[in-house]
C-alpha positions in Angstrom: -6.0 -18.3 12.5 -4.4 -15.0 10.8 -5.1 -13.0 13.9 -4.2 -15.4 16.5 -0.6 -15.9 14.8 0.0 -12.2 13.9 2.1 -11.4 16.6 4.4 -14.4 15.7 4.3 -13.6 11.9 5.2 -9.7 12.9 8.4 -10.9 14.8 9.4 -13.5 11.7 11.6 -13.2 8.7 7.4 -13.6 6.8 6.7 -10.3 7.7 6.1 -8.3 4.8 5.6 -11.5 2.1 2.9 -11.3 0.0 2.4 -14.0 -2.3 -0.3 -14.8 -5.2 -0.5 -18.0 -7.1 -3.5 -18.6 -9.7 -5.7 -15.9 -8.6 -8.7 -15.2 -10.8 -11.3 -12.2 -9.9 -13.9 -11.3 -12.1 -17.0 -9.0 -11.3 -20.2 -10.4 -10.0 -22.8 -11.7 -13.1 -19.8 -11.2 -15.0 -17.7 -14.3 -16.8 -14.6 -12.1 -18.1 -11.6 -12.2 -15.6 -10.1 -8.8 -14.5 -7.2 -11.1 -13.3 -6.9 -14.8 -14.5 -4.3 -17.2 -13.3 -2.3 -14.2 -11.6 1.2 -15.2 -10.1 3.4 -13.2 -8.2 5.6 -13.8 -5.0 6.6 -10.5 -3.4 9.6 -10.7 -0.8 9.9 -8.5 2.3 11.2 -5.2 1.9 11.0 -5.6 -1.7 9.3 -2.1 -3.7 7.2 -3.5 -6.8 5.6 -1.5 -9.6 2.3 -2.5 -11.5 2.2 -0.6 -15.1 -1.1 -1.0 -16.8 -3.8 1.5 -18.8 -6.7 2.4 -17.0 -9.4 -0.3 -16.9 -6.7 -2.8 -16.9 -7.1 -3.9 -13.4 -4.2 -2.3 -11.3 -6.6 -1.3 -8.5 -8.8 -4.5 -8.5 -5.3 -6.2 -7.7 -4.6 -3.9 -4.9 -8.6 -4.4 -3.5 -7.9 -8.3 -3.9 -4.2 -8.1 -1.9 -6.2 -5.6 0.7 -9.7 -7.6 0.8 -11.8 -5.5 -0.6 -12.1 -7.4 -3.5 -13.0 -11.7 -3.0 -10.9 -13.6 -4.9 -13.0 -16.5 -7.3 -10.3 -18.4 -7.0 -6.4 -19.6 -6.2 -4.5 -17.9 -2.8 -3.2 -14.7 -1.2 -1.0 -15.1 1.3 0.2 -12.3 3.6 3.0 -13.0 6.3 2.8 -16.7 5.2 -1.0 -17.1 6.1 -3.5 -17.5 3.8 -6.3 -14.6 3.8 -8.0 -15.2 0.5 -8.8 -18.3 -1.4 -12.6 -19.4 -2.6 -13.1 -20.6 1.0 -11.4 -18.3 3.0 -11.6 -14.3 3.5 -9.4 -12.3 6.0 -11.5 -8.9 6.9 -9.5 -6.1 5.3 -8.7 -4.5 8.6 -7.4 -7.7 9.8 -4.2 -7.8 7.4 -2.3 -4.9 8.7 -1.7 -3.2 5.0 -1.3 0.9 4.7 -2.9 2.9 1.8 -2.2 5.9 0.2 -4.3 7.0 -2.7 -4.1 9.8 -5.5 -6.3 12.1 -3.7 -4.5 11.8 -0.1 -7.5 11.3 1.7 -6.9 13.2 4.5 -9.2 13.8 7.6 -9.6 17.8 7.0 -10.6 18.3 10.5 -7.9 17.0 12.2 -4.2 17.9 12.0 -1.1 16.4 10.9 -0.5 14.7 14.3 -4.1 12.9 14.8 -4.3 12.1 10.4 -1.1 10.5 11.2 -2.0 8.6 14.2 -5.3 7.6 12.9 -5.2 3.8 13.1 -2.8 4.0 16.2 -4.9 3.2 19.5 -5.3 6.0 22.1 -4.5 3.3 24.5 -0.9 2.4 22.9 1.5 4.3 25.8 4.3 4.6 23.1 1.6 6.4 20.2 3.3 10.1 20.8 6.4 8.4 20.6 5.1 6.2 17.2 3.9 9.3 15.7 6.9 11.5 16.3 9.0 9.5 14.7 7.0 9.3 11.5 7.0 13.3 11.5 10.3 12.9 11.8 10.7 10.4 9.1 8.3 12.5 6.9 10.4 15.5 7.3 6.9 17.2 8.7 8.3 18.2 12.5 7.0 22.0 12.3 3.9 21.3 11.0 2.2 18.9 13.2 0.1 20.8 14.1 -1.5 22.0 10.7 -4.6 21.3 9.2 -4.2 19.3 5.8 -5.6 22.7 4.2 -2.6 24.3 5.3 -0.5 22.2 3.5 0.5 22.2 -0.3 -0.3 18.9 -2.0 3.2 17.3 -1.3 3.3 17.7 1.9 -0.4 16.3 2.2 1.2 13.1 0.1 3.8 12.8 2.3 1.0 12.9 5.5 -0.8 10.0 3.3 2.5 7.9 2.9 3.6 8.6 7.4 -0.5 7.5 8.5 -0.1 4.5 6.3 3.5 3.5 7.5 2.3 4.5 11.3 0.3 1.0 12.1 4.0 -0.6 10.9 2.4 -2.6 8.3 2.4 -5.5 6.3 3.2 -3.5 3.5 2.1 0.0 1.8 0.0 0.0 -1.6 0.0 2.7 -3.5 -2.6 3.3 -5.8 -1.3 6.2 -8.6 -0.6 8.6 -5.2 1.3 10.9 -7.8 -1.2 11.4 -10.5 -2.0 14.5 -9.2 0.8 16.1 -9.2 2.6 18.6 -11.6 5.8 16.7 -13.1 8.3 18.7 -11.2 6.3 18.3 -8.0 5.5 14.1 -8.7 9.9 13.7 -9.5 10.6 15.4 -6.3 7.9 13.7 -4.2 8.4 10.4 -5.5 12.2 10.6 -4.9 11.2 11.9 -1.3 8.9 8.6 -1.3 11.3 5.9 -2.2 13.8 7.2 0.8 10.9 7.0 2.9 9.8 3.5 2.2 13.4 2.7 2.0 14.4 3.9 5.6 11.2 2.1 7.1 12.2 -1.3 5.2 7.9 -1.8 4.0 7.2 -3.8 1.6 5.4 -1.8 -1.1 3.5 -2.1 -4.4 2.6 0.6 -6.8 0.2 0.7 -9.6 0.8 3.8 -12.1 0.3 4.4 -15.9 3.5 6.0 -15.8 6.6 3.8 -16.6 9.6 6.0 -16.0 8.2 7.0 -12.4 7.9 3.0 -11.8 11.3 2.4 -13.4 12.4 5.3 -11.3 11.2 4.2 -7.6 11.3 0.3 -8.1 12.9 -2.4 -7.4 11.2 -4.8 -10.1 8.4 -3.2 -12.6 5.8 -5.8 -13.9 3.0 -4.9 -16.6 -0.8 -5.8 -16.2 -2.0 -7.0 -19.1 -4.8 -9.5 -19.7 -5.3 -10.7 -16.2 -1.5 -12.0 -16.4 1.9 -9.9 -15.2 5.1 -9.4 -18.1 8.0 -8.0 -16.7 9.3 -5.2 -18.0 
């Protein structure tokens, strides 16, 4: 059903919506909830932050929203459609979500051009065109052609955020992609990042231990705690 309506979803006012109402997910033998009851209703467009401490379950929420991760029980919607529930699992490649991680994981032997048309089909006339215009975007033009070992770690970040915005997704989620960054380096990147996701109008949530950068890039900042979300 999600596949078959995707192309209708993509052209609707939905695209971009992510919604989660009384999700529970615990590990397997396990009878402790890593999220229990967990609400939230995320509108197009919109940039959310998740604060938590490690082990708190940031990144099992952005494995549930993804896929990864099967739900025990309550709904995820994406678009509108439901893609997880305790009967019904969407494939993770089938939800059209970017990722950008802490450690940028790059392709090393390809270049800036190919990381960042990765999940574009070779058969898609318009990729050059697709892929250009996240260089451009990206602020990358003259170094398309570079290896990711040519780059410094910023610009590798910023290749991370343009191959995750490339397949135009759903939304972008972002799991601490600045943690390993010095503090000058993570403000201006971050900065760089927000105008990024900004321009391209994404709907994107960010998990991070570090409250002023979520204060800083979001539009609403929530706090894992418990299984359950405060706002800040």
């Amino acid at each position: 059903m999600f596949s078959k309506n995707y192309k209708k979803i993509k052209k609707s006012s939905n695209y971009g919506k992510i919604q989660m109402e009384d999700v529970r997910v615990s590990f397997e033998g396990e009878n402790k909830a890593i999220l229990d009851n967990f609400s939230i209703s995320i509108e197009p467009g919109e940039f959310i932050s998740i604060l938590g401490t490690s082990g708190v379950g940031k990144t099992t929420l952005l494995r549930a929203i993804s896929g990864f991760k099967r739900i025990d029980k309550g709904y995820i919607r994406i678009n509108g459609l439901l893609t997880s529930s305790s009967f019904v699992h969407v494939q993770p490649e089938k939800r059209r979500l970017g990722f950008v991680f802490q450690d940028y994981a790059l392709f090393p032997h390809i270049n800036v051009f190919e990381n960042i048309g990765f999940g574009i089909s070779k058969r898609d006339k318009s990729r050059t065109d697709k892929i250009n215009k996240i260089i451009d975007l990206i602020a990358l033009k003259s170094h398309e052609s570079k290896f990711p070992v040519q780059l410094s770690g910023g610009q590798q970040q910023r290749v991370a955020i343009g191959r995750a915005l490339a397949i135009n997704p759903s939304a972008i989620l972002m799991d601490e992609p600045f943690s390993n960054l010095d503090y000058k380096l993570k403000e201006s990147l971050s900065r760089e990042v927000k105008k990024i996701i900004n321009q391209s109008k994404t709907t994107a949530i960010l998990v991070t231990h570090d409250e002023v950068e979520a204060k800083r890039l979001s539009d609403k900042c929530f706090i894992l705690e418990n299984g359950k979300l405060k706002s800040v």
